[in-house]
RODO-2510 file (C-alpha; in nm, 4 decimals, decimal comma):
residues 462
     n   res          X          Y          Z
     1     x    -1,5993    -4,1617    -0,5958
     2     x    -1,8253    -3,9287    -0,4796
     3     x    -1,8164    -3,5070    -0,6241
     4     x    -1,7189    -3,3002    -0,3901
     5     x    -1,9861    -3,0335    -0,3218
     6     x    -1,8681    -2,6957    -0,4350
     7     x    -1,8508    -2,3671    -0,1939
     8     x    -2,2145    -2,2211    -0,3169
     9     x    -2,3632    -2,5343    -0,2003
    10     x    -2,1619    -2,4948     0,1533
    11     x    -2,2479    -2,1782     0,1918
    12     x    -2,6162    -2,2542     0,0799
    13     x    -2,5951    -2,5101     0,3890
    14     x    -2,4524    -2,3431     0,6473
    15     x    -2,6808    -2,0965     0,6172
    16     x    -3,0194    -2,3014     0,6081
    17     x    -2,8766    -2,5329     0,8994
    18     x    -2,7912    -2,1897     1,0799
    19     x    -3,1894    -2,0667     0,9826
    20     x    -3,2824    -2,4059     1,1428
    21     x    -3,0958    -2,3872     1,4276
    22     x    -3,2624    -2,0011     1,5082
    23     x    -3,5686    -2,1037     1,3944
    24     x    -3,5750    -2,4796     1,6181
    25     x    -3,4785    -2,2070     1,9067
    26     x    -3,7337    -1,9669     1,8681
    27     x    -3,9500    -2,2477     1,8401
    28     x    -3,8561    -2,4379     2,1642
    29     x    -3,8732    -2,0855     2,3244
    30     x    -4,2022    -1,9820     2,2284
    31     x    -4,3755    -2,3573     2,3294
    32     x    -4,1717    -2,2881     2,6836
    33     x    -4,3093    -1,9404     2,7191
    34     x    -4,6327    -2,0022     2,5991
    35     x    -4,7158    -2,3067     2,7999
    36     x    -4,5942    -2,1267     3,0850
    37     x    -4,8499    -1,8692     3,0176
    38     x    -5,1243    -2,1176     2,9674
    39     x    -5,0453    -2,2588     3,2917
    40     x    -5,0220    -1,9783     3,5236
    41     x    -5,3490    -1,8307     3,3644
    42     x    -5,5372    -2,1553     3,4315
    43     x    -5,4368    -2,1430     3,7509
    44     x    -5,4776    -1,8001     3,8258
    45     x    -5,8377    -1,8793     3,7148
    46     x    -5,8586    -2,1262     3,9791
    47     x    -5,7244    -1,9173     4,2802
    48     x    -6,0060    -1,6597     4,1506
    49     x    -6,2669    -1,9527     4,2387
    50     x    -6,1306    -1,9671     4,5789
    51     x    -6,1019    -1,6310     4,6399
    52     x    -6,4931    -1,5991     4,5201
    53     x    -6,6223    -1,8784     4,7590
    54     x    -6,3624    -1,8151     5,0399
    55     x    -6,6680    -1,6351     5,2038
    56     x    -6,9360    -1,8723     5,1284
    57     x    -6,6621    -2,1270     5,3079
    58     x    -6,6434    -1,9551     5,5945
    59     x    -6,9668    -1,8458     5,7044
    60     x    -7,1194    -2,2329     5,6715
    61     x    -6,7780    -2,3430     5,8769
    62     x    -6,8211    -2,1036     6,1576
    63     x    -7,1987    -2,0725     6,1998
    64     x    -7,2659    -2,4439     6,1528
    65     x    -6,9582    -2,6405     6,2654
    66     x    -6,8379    -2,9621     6,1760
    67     x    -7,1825    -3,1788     6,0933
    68     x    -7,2289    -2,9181     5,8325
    69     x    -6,8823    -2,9813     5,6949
    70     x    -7,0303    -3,2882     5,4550
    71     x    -7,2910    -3,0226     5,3366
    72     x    -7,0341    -2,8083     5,2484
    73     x    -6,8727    -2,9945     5,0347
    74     x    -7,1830    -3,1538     4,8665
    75     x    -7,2384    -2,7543     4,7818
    76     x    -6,8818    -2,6635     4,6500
    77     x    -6,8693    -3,0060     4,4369
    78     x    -7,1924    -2,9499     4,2746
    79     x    -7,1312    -2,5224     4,2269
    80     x    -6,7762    -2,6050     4,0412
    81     x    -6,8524    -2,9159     3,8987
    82     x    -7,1462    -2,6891     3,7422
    83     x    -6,8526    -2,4216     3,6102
    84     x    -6,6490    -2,6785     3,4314
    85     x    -6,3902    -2,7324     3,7340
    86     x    -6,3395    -3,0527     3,8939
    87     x    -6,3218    -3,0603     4,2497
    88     x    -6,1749    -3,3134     4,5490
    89     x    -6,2328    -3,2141     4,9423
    90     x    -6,0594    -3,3947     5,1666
    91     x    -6,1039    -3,3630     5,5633
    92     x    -5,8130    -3,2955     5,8542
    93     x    -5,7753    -3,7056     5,8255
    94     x    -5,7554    -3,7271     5,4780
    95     x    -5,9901    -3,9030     5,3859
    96     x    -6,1857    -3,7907     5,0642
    97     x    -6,4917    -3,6498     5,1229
    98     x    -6,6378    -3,5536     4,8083
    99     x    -6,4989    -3,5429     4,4511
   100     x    -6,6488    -3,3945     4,1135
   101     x    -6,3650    -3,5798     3,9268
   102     x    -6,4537    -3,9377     3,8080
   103     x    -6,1172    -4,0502     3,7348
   104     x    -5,9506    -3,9809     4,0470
   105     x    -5,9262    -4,2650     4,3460
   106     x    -6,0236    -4,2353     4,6773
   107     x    -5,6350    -4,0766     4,7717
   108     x    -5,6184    -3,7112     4,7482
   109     x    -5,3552    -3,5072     4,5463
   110     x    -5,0720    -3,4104     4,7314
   111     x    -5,0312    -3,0676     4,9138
   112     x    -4,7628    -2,9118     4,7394
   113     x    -4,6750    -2,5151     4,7797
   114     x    -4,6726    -2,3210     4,4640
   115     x    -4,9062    -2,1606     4,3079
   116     x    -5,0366    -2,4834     4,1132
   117     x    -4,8579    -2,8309     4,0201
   118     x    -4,9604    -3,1231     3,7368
   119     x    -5,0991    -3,3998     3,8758
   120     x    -5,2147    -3,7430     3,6484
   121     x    -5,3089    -3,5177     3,3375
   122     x    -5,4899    -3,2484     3,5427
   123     x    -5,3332    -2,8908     3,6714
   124     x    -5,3974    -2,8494     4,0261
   125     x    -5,4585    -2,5650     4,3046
   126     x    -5,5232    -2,6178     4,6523
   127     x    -5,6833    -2,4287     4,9712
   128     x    -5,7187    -2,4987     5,3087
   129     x    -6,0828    -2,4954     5,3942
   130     x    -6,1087    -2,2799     5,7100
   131     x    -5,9201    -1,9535     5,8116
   132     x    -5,5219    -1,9112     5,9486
   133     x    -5,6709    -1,9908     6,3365
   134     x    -5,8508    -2,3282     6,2148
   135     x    -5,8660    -2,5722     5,9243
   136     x    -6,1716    -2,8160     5,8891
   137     x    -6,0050    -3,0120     5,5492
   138     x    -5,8442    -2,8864     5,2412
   139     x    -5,9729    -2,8420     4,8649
   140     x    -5,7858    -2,8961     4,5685
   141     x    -5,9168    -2,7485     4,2241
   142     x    -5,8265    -2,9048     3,9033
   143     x    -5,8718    -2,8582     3,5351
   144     x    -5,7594    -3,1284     3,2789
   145     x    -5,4514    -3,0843     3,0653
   146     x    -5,6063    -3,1627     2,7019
   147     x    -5,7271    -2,8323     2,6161
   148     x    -5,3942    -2,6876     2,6909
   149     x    -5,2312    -2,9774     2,5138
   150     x    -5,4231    -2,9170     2,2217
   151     x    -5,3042    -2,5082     2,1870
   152     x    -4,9196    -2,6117     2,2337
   153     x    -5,0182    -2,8859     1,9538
   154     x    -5,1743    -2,6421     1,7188
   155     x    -4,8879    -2,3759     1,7983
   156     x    -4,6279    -2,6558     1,7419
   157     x    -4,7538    -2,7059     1,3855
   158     x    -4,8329    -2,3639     1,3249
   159     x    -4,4736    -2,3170     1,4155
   160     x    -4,3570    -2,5754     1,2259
   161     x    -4,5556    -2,4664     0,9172
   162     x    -4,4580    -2,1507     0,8909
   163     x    -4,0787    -2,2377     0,9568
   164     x    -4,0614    -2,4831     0,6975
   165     x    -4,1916    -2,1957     0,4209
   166     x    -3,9570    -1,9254     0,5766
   167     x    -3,6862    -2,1433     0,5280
   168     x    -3,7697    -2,2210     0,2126
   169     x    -3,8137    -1,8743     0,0804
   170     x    -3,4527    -1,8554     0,2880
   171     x    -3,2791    -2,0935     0,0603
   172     x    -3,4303    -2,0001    -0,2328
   173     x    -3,3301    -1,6157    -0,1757
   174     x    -3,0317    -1,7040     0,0051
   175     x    -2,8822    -1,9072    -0,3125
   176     x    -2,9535    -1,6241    -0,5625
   177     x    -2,7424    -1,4073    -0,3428
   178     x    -2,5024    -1,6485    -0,2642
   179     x    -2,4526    -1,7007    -0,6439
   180     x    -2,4701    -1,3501    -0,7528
   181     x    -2,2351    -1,2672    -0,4881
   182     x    -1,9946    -1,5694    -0,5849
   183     x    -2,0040    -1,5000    -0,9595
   184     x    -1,6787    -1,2991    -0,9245
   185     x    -1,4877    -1,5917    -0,7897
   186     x    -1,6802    -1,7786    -1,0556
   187     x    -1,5416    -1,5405    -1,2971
   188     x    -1,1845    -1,6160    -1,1027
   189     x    -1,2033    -2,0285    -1,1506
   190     x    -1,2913    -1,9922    -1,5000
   191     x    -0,9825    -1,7492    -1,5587
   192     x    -0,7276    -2,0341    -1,3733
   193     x    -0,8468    -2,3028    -1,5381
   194     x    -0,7990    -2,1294    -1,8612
   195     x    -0,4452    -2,0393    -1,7343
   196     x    -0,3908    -2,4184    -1,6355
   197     x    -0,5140    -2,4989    -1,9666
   198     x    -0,2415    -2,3623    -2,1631
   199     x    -0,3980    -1,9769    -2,2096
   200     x    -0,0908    -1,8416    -2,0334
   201     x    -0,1446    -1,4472    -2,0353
   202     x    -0,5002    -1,4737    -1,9740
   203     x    -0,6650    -1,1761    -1,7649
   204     x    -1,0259    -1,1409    -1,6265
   205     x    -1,1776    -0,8009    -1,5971
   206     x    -1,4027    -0,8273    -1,2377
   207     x    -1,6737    -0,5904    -1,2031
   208     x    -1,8589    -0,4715    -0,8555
   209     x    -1,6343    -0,7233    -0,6780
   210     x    -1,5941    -0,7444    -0,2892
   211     x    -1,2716    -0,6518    -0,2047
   212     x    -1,1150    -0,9709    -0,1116
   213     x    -1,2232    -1,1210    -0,4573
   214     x    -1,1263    -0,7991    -0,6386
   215     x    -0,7486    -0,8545    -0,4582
   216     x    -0,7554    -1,2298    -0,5829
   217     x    -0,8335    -1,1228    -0,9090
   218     x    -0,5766    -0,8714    -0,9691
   219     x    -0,3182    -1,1344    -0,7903
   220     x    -0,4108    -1,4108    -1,0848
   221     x    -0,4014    -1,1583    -1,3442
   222     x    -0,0496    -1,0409    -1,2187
   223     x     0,0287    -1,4364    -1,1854
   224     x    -0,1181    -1,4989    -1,5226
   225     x     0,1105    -1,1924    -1,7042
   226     x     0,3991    -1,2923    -1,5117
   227     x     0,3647    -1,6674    -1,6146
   228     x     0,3610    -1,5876    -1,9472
   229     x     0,6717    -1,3291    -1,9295
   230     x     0,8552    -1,6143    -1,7613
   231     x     0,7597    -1,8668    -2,0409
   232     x     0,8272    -1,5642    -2,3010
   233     x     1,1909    -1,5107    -2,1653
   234     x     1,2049    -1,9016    -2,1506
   235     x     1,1328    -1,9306    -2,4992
   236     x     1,3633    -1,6197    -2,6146
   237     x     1,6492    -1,7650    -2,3850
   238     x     1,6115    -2,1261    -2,5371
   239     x     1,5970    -1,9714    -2,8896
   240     x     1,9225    -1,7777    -2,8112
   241     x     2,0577    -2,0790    -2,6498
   242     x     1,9773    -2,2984    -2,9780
   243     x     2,1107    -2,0239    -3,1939
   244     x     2,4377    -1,9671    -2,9535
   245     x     2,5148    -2,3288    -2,9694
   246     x     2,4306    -2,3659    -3,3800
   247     x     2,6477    -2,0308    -3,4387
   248     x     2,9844    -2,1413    -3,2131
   249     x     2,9591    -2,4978    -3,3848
   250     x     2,9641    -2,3010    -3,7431
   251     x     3,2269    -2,1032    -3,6016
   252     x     3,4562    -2,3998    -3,4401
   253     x     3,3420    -2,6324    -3,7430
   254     x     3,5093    -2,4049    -4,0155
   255     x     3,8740    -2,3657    -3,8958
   256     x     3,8779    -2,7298    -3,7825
   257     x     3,7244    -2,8222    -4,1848
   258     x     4,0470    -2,5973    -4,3129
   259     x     4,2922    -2,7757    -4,0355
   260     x     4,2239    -3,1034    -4,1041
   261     x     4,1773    -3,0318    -4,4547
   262     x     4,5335    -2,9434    -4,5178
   263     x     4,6991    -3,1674    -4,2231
   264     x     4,5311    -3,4429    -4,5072
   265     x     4,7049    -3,3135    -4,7892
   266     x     4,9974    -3,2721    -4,6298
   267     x     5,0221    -3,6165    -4,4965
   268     x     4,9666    -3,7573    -4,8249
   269     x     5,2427    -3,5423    -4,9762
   270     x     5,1046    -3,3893    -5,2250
   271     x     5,2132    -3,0407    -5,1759
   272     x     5,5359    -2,8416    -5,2680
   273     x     5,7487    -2,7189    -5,0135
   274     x     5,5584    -2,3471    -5,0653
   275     x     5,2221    -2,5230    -5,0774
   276     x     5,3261    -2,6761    -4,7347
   277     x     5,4622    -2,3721    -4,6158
   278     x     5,1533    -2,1798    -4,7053
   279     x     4,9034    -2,5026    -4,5883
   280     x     5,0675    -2,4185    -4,2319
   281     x     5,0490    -2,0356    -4,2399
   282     x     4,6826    -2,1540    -4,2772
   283     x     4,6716    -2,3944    -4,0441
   284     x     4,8332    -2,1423    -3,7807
   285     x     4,5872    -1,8963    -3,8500
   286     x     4,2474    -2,1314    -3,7972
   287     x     4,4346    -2,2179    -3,4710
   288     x     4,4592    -1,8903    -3,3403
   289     x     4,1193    -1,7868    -3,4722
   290     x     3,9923    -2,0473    -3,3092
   291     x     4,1905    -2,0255    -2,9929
   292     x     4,0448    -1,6544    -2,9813
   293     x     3,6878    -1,7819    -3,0381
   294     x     3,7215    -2,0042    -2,7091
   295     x     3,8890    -1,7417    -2,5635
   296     x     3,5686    -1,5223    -2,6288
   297     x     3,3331    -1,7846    -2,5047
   298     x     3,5014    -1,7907    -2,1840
   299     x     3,5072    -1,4323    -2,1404
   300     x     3,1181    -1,4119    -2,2135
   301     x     3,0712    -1,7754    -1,9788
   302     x     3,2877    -1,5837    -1,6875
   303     x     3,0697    -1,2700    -1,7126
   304     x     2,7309    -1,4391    -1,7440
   305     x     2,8412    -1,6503    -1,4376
   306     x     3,0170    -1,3882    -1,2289
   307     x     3,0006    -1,0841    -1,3327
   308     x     3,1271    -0,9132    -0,9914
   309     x     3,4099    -1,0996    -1,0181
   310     x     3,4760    -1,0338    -1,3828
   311     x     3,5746    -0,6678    -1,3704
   312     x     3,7974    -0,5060    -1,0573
   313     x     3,6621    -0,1276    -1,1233
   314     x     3,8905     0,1682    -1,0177
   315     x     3,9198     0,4979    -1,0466
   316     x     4,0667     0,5059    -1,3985
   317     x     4,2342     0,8225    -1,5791
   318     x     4,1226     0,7809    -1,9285
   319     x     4,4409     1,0326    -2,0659
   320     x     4,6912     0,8227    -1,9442
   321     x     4,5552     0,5135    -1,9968
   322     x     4,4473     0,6003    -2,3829
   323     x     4,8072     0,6700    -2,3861
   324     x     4,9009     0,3470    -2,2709
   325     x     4,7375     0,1581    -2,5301
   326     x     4,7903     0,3720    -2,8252
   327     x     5,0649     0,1239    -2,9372
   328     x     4,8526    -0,2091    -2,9373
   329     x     4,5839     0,0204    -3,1106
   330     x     4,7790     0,1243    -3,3932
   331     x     4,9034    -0,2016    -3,4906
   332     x     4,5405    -0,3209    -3,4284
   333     x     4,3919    -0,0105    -3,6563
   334     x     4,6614    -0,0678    -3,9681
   335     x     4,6393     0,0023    -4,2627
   336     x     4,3540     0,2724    -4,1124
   337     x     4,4580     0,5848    -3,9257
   338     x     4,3934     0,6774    -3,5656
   339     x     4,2644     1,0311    -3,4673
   340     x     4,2477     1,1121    -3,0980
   341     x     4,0595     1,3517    -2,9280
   342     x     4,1080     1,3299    -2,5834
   343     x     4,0204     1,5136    -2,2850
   344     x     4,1000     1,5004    -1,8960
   345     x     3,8101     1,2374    -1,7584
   346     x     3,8345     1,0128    -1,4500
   347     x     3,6176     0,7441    -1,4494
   348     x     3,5046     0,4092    -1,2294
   349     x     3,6458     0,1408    -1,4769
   350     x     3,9017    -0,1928    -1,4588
   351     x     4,1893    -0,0716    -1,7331
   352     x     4,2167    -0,4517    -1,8504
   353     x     3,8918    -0,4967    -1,9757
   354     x     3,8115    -0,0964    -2,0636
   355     x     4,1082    -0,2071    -2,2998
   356     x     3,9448    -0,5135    -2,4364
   357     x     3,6506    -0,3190    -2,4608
   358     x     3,8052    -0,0459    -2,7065
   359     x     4,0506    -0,3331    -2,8608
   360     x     3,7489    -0,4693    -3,0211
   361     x     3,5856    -0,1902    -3,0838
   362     x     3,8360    -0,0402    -3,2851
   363     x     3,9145    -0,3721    -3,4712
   364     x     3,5249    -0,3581    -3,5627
   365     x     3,5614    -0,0266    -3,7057
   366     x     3,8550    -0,0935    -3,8963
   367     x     3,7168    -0,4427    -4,0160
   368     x     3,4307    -0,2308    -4,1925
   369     x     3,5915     0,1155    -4,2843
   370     x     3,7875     0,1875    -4,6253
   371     x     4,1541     0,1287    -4,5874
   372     x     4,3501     0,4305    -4,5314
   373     x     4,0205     0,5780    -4,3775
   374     x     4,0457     0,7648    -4,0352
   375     x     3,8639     0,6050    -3,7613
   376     x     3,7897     0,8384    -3,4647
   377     x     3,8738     0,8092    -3,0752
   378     x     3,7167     1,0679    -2,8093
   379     x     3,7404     1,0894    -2,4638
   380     x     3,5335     1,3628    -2,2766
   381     x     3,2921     1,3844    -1,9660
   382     x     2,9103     1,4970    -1,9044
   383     x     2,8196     1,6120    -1,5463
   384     x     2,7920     1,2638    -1,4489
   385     x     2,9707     1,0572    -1,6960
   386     x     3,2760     0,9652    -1,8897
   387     x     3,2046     0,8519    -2,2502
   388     x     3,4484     0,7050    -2,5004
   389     x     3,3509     0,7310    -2,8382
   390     x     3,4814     0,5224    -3,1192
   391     x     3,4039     0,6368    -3,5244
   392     x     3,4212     0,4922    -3,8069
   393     x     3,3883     0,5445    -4,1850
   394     x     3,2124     0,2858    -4,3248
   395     x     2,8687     0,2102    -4,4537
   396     x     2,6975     0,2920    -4,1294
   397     x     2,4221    -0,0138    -3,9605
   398     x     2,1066    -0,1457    -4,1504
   399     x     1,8325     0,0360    -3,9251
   400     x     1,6689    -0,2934    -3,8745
   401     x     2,0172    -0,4890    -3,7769
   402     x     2,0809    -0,1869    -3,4630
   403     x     1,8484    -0,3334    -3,1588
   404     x     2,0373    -0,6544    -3,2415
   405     x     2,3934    -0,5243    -3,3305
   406     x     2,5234    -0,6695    -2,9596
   407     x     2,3755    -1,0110    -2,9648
   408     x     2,5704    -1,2771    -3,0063
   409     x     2,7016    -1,4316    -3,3115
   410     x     2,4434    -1,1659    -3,4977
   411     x     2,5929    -1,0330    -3,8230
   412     x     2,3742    -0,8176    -4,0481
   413     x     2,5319    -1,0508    -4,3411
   414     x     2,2079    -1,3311    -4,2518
   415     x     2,4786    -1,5991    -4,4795
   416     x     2,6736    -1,5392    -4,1062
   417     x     3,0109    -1,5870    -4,3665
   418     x     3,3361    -1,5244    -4,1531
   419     x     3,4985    -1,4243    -4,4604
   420     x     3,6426    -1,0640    -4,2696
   421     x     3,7660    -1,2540    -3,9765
   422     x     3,5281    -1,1638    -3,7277
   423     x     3,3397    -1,4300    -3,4609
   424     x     2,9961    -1,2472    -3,4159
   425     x     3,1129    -1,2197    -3,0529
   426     x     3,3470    -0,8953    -3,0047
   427     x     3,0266    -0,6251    -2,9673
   428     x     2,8569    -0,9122    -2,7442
   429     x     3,1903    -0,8833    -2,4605
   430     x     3,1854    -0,4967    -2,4647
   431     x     2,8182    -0,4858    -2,4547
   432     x     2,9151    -0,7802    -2,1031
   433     x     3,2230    -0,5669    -2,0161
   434     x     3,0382    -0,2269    -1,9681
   435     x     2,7366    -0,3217    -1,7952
   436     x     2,9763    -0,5484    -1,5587
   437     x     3,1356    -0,2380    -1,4783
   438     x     2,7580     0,0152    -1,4304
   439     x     2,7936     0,1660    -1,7516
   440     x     2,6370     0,1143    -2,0764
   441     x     2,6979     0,1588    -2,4743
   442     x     2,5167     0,2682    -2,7033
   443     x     2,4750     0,2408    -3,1199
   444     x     2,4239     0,4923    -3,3782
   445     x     2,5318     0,5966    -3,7259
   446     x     2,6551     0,9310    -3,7752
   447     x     2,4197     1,2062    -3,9562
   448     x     2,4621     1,3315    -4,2991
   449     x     2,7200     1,4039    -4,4574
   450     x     2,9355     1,2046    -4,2758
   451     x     2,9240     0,7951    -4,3127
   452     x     2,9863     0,5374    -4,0517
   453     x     2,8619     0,4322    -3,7343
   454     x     2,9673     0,5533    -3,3622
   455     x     2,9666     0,3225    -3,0580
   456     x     2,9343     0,5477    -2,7540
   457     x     3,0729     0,3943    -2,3823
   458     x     2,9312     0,5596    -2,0845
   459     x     3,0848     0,4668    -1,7374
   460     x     3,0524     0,6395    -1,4003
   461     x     3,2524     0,8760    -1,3156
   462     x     3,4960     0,8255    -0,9916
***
């Protein structure tokens, strides 16, 4: 299989077959133009030797007549033989009368008009010997071709020569500044094939770039940083993915372990009627712990899948509907006490899920506050914004557990026990249920002093 040939030898090329081409031109031109000057100067040499002995001709024609005419031409053959210039005369018949040129047969050139014409190796002129009112023959003057022949052939391989060396010089030059002027996109091929060799993230720094090349490398650097946030969110969402799946397996496996634990010893009969009484108070309870993990897990699937569809926002006053669920939040809150602070706010928000959304907020706070302790409800408004705020009195959050306090299944207990009751997935559906709904919550513990921590929920006001 045979390499392809890379772009600096293309360009390299195009451009020495393009020199070629110019210089092949200039060369054709200048052999055209310069034989054509050759030519027409010989010639014009020759028309000077008729136009010097046009005289002569005339006088011996008129003052001695036609026997004289064989004279005549014994005296022009032997004057411009004598100069160099061959010469043929040839009477009204056409019949040769005298010729300087040894070569030539007894037929005459042609007459041809022009000011000359090539005949058998030789450039020719011709004159009528006489005057416009008579003609006693004609004259043709000819030189031979080979001294002109042998300029053309010297300029033809002077030509040559010295296109052959500029050419060279051309490529060398030309490839020096078709590789200094390619060593950006060099710089650019070695940057991809790092990138296609695994270096995701990989950036190349292009200096005194042409613009195009300067635009492709800024494009490959963007490519390169957004490959490698792409395969960085990959590996985060495959990491949560692993975790999510390890953490609701611990979570199903442990109520189904203490169901079909005591459905065992129950079958075998080896319990007292208030062992079995007490084995299905258990049993009851995994059940509906479990039931309200799946529950969960299909809140957080329905949200991640639709979330327009999840929540039905409307315009939502946050008095009356606080008062509305102050029943289901006192049973929820006991044995811990309920303060309210509320104040008039209107906000953008679907009352079923801003209820889950405080439901489990409150049963977090209670989970972790000291019984009897008051746990803290306030409604108010900023200029754009209605926040609910829900406090608590307990040990506050770990510093380094708070950017992770909404993930799922995340306890700051690392053992992930469910010992208090809780799933790991109640701040992960408010965190869902607000932004569903354009708002967002927020994390913090309260300052000194006071203990505990505060979970703020903004939403838009309607």
């Amino acid at each position: 299989m045979h390499a392809k040939r890379t772009l600096t030898d293309q360009l390299i090329g195009r451009q020495i077959l393009l020199l070629a081409l110019l210089v092949f031109f200039i060369a054709v031109s200048q052999y055209i133009i310069l034989r054509a000057v050759l030519l027409s100067t010989e010639a014009r040499s020759l028309h000077q030797e008729i136009a010097v002995l046009a005289p002569i001709i005339h006088h011996q024609l008129i003052s001695h007549g036609q026997p004289k005419f064989q004279s005549l031409a014994s005296i022009l053959s032997a004057r411009l033989t004598a100069s160099g210039i061959n010469l043929i005369i040839a009477d009204n018949a056409g019949q040769v009368v005298s010729t300087s040129a040894r070569l030539i047969g007894p037929t005459p050139p042609p007459v041809v008009s022009g000011h000359y014409f090539l005949w058998q190796g030789y450039l020719v002129v011709t004159s009528k010997l006489g005057d416009p009112f008579f003609s006693e023959g004609r004259m043709w003057l000819l030189t031979p071709m080979e001294p002109i022949h042998h300029i053309l052939d010297r300029d033809l391989l002077l030509v040559g020569a010295l296109g052959a060396l500029m050419l060279a010089i051309a490529a060398w030059i030309g490839s020096l500044l078709v590789r200094k002027s390619l060593m950006p996109l060099e710089q650019i091929r070695a940057s991809t094939a790092r990138i296609a060799h695994g270096d995701i993230g990989h950036t190349t720094q292009i200096a005194d770039a042409p613009a195009e090349l300067a635009e492709l490398g800024d494009a490959i650097n963007t490519m390169s940083l957004a490959i490698k946030d792409l395969f960085d969110q990959e590996k985060l969402l495959a990491e949560q993915m692993r975790r999510f799946v390890a953490d609701a397996s611990h979570e199903l496996r442990t109520p189904l372990t203490a169901i079909n634990g005591f459905l065992s010893i129950i079958h075998h009969g080896d319990l007292s009627p208030e062992e079995q009484q007490q084995g299905l108070a258990t049993i009851r309870y995994e059940g509906q712990r479990m039931a309200r993990l799946v529950n969960q897990l299909l809140t957080l699937s329905r949200i991640d899948t639709a979330p327009n569809t999840a929540v039905a926002p409307v315009p939502l006053d946050l008095q009356q509907w606080v008062a509305n669920v102050k029943p289901m939040l006192a049973t929820l809150a006991q044995p811990h006490i309920l303060d309210y602070h509320v104040k008039p706010v209107t906000v953008s928000a679907d009352p079923d899920r801003l209820t889950e959304i405080l439901l489990n907020l409150v049963e977090n706070a209670s989970r972790y506050s000291p019984t009897e302790a008051h746990i803290e409800i306030v409604i108010h408004a900023d200029s754009t914004h209605g926040i609910v705020e829900v406090k608590d009195r307990g040990p506050g959050i770990a510093e380094s557990d708070l950017p992770h306090i909404f993930d799922r299944f995340y306890r700051s207990d690392q053992a992930r026990t469910s010992s208090s009751g809780g799933t790991g997935l109640g701040l992960s559906i408010v965190f869902a249920l607000v932004h569903a709904q354009g708002g967002k919550v927020e994390v913090a513990n309260r300052p000194a002093p006071q203990h505990g921590a505060v979970f703020r929920v903004i939403l838009p006001l309607a």
